[in-house]
NULUMMAR-751869 format. One record per residue (C-alpha): y, x, z; residue number from 0; residue in one letter. Coordinates in pm, whole numbers, plus 50000, padded with zeros to 5 digits. Layout:
REM residues N
{{Y,X,Z},NUM,"a"}
...
END
This chain:
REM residues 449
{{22887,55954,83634},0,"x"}
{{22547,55847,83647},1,"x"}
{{22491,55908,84063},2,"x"}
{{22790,55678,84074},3,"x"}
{{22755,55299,84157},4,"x"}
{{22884,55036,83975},5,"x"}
{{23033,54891,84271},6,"x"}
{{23255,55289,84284},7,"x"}
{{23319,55254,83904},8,"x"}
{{23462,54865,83920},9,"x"}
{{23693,54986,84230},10,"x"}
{{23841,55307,84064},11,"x"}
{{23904,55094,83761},12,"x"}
{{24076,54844,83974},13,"x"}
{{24287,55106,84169},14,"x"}
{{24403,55253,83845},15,"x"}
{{24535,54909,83678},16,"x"}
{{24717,54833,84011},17,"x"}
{{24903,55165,83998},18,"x"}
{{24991,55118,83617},19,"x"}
{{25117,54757,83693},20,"x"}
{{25346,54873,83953},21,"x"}
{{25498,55142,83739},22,"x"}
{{25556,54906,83499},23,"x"}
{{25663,54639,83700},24,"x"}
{{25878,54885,83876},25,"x"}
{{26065,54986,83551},26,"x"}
{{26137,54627,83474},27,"x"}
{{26310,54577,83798},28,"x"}
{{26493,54873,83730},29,"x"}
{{26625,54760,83387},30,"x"}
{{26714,54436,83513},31,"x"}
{{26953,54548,83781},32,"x"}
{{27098,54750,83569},33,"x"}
{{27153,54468,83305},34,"x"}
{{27306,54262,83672},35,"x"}
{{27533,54533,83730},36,"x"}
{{27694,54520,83421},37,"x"}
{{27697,54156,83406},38,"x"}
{{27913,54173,83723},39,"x"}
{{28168,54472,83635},40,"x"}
{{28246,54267,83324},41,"x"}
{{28342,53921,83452},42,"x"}
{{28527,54101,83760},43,"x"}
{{28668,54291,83449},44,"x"}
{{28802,54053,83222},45,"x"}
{{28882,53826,83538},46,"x"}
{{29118,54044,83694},47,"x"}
{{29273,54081,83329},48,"x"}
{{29278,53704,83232},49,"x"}
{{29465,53680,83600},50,"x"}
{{29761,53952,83499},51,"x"}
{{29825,53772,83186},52,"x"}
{{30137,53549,83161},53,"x"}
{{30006,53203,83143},54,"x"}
{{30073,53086,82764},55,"x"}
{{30323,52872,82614},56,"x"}
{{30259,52560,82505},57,"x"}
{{30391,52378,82231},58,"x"}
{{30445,52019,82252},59,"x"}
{{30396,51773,81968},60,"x"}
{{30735,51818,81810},61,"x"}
{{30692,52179,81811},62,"x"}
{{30893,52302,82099},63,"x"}
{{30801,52685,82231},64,"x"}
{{30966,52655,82591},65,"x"}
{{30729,52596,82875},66,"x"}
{{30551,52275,82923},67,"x"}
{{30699,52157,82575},68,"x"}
{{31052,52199,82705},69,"x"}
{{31367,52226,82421},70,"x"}
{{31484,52551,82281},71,"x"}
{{31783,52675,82369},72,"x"}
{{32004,52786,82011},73,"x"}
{{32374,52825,81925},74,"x"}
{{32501,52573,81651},75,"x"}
{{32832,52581,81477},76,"x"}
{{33023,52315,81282},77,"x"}
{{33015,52273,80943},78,"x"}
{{33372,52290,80843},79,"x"}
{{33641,52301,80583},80,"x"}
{{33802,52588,80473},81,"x"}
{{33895,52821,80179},82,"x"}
{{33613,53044,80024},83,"x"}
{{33716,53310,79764},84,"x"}
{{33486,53430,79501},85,"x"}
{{33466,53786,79474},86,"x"}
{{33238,54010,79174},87,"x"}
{{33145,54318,79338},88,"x"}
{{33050,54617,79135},89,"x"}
{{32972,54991,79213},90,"x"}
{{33238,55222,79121},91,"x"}
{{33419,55571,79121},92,"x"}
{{33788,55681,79194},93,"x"}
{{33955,55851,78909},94,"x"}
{{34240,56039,78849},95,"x"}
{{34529,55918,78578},96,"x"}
{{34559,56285,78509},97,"x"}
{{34429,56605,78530},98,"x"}
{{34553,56858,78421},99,"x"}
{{34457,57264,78436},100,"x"}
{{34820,57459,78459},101,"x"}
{{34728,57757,78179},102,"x"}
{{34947,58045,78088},103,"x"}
{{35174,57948,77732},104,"x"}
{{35209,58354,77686},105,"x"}
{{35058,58670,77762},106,"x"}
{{35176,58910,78080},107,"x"}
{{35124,59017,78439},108,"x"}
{{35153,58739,78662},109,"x"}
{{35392,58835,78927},110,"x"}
{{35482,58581,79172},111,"x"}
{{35297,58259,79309},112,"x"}
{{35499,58021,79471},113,"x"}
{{35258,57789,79590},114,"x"}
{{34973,57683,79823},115,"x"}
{{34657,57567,79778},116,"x"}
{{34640,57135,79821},117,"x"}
{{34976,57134,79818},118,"x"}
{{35159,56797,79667},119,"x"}
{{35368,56888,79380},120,"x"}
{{35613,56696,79175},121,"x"}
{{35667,56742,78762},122,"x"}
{{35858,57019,78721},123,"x"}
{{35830,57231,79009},124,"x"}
{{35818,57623,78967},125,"x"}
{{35408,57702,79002},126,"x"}
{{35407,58065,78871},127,"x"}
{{35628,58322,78732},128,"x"}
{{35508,58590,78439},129,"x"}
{{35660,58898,78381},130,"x"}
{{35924,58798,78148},131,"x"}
{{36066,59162,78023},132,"x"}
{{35850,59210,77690},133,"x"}
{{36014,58868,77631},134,"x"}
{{36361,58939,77683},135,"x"}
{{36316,59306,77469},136,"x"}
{{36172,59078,77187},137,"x"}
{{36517,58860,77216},138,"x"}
{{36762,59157,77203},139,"x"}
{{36601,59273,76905},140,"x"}
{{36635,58910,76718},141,"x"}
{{36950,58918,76842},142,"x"}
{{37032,59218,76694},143,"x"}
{{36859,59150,76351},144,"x"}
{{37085,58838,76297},145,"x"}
{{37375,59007,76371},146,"x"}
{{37313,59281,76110},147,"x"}
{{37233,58985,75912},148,"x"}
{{37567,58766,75943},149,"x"}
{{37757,59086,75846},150,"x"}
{{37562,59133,75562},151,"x"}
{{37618,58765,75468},152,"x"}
{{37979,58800,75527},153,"x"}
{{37998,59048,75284},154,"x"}
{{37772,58873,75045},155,"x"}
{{38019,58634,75033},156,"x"}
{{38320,58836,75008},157,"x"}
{{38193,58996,74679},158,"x"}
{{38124,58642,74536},159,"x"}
{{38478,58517,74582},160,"x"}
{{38578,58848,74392},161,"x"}
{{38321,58782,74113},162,"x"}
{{38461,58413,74069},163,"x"}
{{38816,58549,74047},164,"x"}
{{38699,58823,73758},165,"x"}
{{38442,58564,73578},166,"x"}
{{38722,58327,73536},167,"x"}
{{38953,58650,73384},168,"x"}
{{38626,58695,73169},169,"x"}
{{38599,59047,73278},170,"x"}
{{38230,58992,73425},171,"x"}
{{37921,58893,73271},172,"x"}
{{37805,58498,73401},173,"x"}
{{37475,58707,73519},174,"x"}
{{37647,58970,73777},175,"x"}
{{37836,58573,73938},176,"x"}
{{37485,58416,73933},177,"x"}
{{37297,58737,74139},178,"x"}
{{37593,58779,74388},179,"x"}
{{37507,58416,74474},180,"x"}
{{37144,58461,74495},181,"x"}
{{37223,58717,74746},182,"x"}
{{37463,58529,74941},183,"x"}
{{37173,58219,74975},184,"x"}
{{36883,58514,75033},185,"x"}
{{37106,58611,75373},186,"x"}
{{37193,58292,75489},187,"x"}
{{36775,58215,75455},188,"x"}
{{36698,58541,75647},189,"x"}
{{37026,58486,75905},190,"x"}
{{36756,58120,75964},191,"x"}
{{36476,58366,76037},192,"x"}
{{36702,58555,76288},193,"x"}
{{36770,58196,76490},194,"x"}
{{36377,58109,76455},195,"x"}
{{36324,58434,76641},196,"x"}
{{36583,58415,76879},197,"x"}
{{36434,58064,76983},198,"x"}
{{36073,58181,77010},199,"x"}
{{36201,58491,77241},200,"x"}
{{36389,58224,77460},201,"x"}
{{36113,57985,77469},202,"x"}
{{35850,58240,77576},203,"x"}
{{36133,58391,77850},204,"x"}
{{36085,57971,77953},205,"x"}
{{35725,58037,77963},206,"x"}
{{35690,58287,78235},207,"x"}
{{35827,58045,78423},208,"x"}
{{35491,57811,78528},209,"x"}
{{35592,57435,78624},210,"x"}
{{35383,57126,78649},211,"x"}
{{35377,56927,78390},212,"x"}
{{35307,56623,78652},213,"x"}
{{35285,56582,78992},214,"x"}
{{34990,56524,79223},215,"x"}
{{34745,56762,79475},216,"x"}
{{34687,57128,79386},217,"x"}
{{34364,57260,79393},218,"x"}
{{34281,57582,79430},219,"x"}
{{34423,57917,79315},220,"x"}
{{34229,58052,79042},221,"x"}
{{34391,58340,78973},222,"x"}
{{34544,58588,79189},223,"x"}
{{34872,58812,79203},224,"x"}
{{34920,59099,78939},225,"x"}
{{34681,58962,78747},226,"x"}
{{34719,58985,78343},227,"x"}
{{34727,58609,78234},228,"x"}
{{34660,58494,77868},229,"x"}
{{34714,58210,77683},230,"x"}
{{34333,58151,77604},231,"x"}
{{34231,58172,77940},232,"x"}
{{34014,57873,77998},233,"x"}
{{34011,57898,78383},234,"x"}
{{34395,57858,78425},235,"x"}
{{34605,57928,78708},236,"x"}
{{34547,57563,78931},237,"x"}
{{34428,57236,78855},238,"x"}
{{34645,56957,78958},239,"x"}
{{34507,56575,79002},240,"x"}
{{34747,56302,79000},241,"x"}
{{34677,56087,79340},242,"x"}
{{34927,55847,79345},243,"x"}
{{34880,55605,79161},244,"x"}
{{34513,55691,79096},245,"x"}
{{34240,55455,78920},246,"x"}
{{33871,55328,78996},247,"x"}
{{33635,55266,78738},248,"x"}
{{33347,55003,78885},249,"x"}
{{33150,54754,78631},250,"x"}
{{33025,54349,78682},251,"x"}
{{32725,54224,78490},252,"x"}
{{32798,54068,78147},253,"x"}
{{32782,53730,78254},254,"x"}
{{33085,53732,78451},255,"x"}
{{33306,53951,78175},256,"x"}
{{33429,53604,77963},257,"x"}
{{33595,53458,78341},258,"x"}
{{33765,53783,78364},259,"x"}
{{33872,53791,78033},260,"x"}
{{34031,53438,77989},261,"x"}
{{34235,53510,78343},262,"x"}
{{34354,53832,78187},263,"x"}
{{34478,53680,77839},264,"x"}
{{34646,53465,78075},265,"x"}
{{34844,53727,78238},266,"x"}
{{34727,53642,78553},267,"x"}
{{34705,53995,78835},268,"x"}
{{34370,53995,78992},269,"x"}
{{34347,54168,79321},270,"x"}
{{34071,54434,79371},271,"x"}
{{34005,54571,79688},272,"x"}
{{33775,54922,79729},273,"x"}
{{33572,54954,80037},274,"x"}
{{33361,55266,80178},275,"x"}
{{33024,55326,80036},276,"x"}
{{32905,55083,80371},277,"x"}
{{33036,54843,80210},278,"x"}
{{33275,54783,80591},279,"x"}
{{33603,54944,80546},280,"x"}
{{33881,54802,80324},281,"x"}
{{34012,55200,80176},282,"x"}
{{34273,55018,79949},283,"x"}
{{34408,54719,79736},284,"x"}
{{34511,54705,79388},285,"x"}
{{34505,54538,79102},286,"x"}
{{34287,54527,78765},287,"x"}
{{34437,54728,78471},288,"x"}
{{34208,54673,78190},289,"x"}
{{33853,54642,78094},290,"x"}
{{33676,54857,77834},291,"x"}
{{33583,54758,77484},292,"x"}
{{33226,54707,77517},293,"x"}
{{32918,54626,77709},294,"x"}
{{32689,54884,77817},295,"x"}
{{32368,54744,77648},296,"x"}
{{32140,54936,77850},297,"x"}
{{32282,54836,78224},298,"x"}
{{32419,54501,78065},299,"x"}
{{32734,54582,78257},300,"x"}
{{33098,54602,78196},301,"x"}
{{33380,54915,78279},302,"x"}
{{33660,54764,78461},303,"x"}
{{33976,54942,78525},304,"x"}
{{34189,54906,78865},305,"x"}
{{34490,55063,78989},306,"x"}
{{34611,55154,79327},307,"x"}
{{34914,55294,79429},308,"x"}
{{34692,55527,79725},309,"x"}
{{35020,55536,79927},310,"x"}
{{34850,55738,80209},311,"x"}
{{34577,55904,79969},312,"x"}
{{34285,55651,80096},313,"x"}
{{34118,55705,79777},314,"x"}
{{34009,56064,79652},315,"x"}
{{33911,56211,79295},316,"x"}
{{33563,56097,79236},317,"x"}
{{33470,55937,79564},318,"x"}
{{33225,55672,79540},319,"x"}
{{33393,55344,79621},320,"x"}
{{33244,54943,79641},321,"x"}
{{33485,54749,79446},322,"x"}
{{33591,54377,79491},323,"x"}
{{33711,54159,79228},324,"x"}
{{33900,53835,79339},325,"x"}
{{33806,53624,79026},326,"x"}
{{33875,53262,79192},327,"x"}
{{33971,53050,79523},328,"x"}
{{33787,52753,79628},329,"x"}
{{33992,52543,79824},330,"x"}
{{33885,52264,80053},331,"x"}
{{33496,52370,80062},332,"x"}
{{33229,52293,80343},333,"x"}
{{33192,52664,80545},334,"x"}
{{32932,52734,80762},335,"x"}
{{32856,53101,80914},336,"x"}
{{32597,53263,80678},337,"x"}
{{32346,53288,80944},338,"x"}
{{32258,52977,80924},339,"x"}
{{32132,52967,80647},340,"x"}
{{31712,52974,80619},341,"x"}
{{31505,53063,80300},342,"x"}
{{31162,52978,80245},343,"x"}
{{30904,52874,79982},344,"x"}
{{31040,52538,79932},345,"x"}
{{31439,52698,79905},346,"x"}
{{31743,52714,80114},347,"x"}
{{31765,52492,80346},348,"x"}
{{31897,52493,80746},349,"x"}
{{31855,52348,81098},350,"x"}
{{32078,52074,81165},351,"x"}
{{32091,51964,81566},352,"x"}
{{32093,51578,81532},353,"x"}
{{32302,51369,81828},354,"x"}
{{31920,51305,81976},355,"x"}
{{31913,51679,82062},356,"x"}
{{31674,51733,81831},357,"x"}
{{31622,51986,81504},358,"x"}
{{31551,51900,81120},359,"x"}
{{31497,52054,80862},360,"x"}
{{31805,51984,80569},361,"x"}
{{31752,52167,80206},362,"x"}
{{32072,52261,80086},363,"x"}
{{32241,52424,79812},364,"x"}
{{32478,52717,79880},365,"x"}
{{32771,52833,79721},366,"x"}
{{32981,53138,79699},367,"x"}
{{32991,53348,80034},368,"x"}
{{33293,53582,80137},369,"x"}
{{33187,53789,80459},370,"x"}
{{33024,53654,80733},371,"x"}
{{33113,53275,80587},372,"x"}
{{32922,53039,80280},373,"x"}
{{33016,52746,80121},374,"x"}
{{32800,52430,80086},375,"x"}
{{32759,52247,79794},376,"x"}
{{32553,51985,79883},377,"x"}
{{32275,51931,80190},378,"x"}
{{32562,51900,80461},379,"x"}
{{32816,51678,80578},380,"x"}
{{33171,51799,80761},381,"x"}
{{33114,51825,81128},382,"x"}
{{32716,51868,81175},383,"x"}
{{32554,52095,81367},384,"x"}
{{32406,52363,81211},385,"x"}
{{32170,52575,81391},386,"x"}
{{32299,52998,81371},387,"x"}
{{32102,53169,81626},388,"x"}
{{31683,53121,81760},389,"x"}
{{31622,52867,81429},390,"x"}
{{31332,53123,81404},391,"x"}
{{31168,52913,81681},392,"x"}
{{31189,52591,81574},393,"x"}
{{30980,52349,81363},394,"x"}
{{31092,51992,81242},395,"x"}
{{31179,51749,81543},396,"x"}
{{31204,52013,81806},397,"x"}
{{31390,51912,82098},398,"x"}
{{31655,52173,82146},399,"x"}
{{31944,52245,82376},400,"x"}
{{32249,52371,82164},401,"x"}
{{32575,52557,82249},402,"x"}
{{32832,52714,82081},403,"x"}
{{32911,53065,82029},404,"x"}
{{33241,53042,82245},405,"x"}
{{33034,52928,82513},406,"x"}
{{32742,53163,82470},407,"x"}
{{33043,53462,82417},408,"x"}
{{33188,53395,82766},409,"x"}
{{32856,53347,82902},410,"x"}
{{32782,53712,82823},411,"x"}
{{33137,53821,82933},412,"x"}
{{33041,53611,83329},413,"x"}
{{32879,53912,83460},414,"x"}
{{33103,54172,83369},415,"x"}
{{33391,53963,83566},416,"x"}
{{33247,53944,83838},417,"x"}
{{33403,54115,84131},418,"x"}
{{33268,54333,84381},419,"x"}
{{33220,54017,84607},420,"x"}
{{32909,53914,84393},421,"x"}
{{32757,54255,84441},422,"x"}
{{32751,54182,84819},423,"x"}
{{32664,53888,84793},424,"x"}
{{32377,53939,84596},425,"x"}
{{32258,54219,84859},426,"x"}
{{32235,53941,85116},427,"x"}
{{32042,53732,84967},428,"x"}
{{31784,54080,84814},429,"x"}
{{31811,54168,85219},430,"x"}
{{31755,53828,85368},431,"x"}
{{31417,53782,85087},432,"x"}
{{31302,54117,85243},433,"x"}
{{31047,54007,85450},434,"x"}
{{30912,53717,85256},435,"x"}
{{30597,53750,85019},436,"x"}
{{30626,53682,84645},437,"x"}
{{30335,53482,84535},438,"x"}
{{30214,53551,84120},439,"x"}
{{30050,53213,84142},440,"x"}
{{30356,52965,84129},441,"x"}
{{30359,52862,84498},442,"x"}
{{30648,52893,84704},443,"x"}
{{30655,53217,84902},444,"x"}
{{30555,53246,85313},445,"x"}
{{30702,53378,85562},446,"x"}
{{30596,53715,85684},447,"x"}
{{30425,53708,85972},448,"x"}
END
């Protein structure tokens, strides 16, 4: 190092800090295009994306959601007059006015079944038949006990006419008179216990013969054929549930028991009407029967009894039912179609299309409903337009464009009229716009060239 110059040492030194200066200029370059490239992916990115998007909606002062502030199309209806009846719906069951399990009155082999399982049955009819021989061996022998019995009582009697004749010749003692007559009464009591017997022979022979005490739906068999049947037997031989008429048991909150009450002190027959567990289909109509004694205090709820005369056996043993009590008809009220009517924070209000084509905001109060119908009680006059389909795009003031359900209805229906002529038509025009260009950009298209 020391044989070299200074002049050497200054130009190595100034060699070396070239070199590192280009490396490190060379890596800056190298970051920065990289930082360019990605600069440029992203804006051609989010370009092309901003581009596909729809352009946006505005909405004009008053609210409006069409394009360019435009109105909103809905469907009003008139608010109208009409009758609204007030129903109390309650949960409920169907239940049977009897049931009854068909049991065996006597002991024996049960020989003949004479009927089928869900079979309709009326009081009375022959179910069963028991083998009715013990019974019949158990009558001869009564029988044949009170007929040993009369004779003896015949001759009981004899004697005492004799012993009259000789007390009043005073050739008997007054004691042999008296115990001929005790002997007479002692057969007539036992000649009683004869008949007793006889009955209870003929009453079981009855027995083995199994009818229903009242009519209704079999179940099924429990019991088969040959089968020794007793009178304890706590299965029995077939159940059978009165159908017709049949009961449901549903229950209305406590509040509403004192209306019901009053109208049935009155006399007055309220209708009650049971629908499917949906809620949709009407299974029967009837008419309310009774109500119980007492309020459930831990539901707050009240048992009401209906009956229905289940002519075509609608209604089935424990099937879970939605019942309707009619309670009252309001005549003359203001009826609008429930869906239009709006809930917020501030209440229930609606959408009322003024003759300016415009929408406001009305709070209302609302009555009883029935269906797809509610009564107004105050907020509405007869004949305004009250907004019952796309109020979920409006705002106070929005311009709208309103139609009727009729008119929407047969605007639906258009299409599916149309005949086959349409169809062709419609495959001119798609072949005739074949060779034009659709533009994404609003313009009108150009001709192909």
């Amino acid at each position: 190092m020391n044989d070299m110059s200074k002049q050497e040492i200054d130009d190595r030194m100034l060699i070396t800090s070239r070199t590192g200066l280009r490396a490190v200029l060379g890596r800056w370059w190298f970051w920065l295009l990289l930082v360019l490239i990605a600069a440029a992916g992203a804006y051609y990115w989010f370009g092309r994306t901003g581009t596909a998007q729809p352009p946006a909606q505005g909405k004009g002062p008053a609210g409006a959601t069409a394009r360019g502030g435009g109105p909103t199309p809905v469907v009003s209806a008139a608010v109208k007059n009409g009758d609204i009846n007030v129903y109390l719906n309650g949960l409920g069951s169907v239940t049977p006015l009897n049931t009854v399990t068909v049991k065996s009155r006597v002991d024996g082999q049960l020989m003949r079944i004479l009927f089928t399982e869900g079979q309709v049955v009326k009081a009375g009819d022959l179910l069963a038949e028991i083998d009715p021989r013990p019974y019949q061996v158990q009558l001869t022998q009564a029988q044949g006990q009170m007929a040993k019995d009369q004779a003896l009582l015949k001759n009981a009697q004899l004697d005492l006419e004799r012993y009259k004749t000789l007390f009043a010749q005073d050739s008997i003692a007054k004691q042999q008179l008296d115990t001929q007559a005790s002997l007479v009464r002692q057969y007539e009591g036992a000649i009683k216990a004869d008949q007793g017997q006889i009955d209870s022979a003929r009453l079981n022979l009855a027995y083995c013969r199994v009818t229903a005490p009242v009519g209704g739906r079999l179940g099924l068999r429990q019991v088969d054929t040959g089968n020794v049947v007793h009178a304890g037997d706590s299965n029995g031989i077939v159940v059978i549930t009165q159908l017709q008429p049949i009961t449901v048991l549903f229950t209305i909150p406590e509040d509403n028991v004192s209306g019901v009450v009053k109208k049935l002190q009155a006399g007055e027959k309220l209708p009650v009407d049971a629908y499917d567990r949906a809620g949709k289909v009407k299974l029967a109509a009837g008419t309310l029967l009774t109500v119980d004694n007492q309020i459930d205090a831990s539901t707050g709820t009240l048992k009401l009894k209906a009956q229905f005369g289940n002519d075509d056996y609608a209604l089935f043993p424990n099937q879970f039912v939605n019942a309707r009590l009619l309670v009252d008809v309001k005549h003359g009220a203001m009826v609008i179609p429930a869906a239009g009517i709006q809930r917020g924070t501030q209440g229930t209000f609606a959408y009322v299309v003024k003759p300016d084509n415009t929408a406001t905001v009305r709070p209302i109060t609302v009555g009883p409903m029935e269906r797809e119908q509610v009564s107004i009680e105050s907020g509405l006059a007869l004949g305004e337009m009250v907004v019952i389909d796309g109020a979920d795009k409006l705002r106070e003031g929005a311009p709208v464009v309103a139609t009727t359900p009729e008119a929407r209805n047969a605007a639906l229906a258009a299409p599916a009229k149309s005949g086959p002529g349409s169809g062709a038509k419609d495959g001119g025009d798609a072949k005739r716009g074949s060779g034009r260009k659709h533009r994404t950009d609003g313009a009108p298209p150009s001709n192909a060239q």
